[in-house]
C-alpha atoms as one frame of an Amber mdcrd trajectory, in Angstrom:
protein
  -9.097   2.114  57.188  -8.781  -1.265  55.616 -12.213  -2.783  54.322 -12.672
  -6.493  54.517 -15.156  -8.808  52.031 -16.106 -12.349  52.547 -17.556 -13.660
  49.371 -18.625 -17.323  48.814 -16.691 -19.198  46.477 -19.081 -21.512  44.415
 -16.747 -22.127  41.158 -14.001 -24.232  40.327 -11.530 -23.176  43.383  -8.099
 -23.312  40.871 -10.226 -20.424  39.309 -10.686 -18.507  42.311  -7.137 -19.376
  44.169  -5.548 -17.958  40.771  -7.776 -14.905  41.104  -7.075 -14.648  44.243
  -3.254 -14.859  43.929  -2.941 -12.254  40.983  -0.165 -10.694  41.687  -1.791
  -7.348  40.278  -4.306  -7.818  43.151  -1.669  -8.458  45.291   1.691  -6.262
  44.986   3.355  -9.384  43.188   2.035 -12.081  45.796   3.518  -9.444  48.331
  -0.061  -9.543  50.199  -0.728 -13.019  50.034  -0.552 -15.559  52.953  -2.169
 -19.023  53.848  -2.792 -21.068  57.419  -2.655 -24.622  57.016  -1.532 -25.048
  53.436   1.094 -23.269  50.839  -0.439 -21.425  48.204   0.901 -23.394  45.394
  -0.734 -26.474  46.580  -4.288 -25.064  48.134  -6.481 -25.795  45.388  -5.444
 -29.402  45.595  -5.523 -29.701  49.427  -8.856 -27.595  48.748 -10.017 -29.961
  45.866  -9.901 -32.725  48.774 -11.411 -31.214  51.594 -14.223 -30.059  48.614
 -15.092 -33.497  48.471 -15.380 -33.990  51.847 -17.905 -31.031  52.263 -19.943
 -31.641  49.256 -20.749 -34.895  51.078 -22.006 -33.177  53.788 -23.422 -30.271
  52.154 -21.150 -27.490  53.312 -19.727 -24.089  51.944 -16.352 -25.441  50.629
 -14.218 -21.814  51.383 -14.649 -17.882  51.552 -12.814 -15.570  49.814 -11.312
 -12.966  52.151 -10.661  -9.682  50.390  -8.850  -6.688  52.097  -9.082  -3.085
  50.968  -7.231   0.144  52.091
């Protein structure tokens, strides 16, 4: 049965996206996949849509993290 987290990211998001995309985490990246943006460019397209939310005072992005 797969296990699911959802943990507020409130650090620098290159930090978390490479955390996230450790490909020991991740069967080499095999378990990795994005909506709206490519991997390799998220944490800029993030860094952009951060400024937007801080702005408004929103949660910039969760952290969804899948377990077996």
């Amino acid at each position: 049965m797969a296990v699911t987290k959802i943990k507020a990211i409130r650090g620098t998001l290159s930090k978390a996206i490479a955390y996230i995309l450790n490909p020991e985490k991740t069967d080499e990246k095999l378990l990795v996949s994005s909506y709206g943006c490519a991997s390799e460019t998220a944490a800029r397209e993030f860094e952009w849509t951060r400024k937007i939310a801080e702005q408004k005072g929103l949660i910039v992005c969760f952290s969804f993290l899948g377990f077996k």
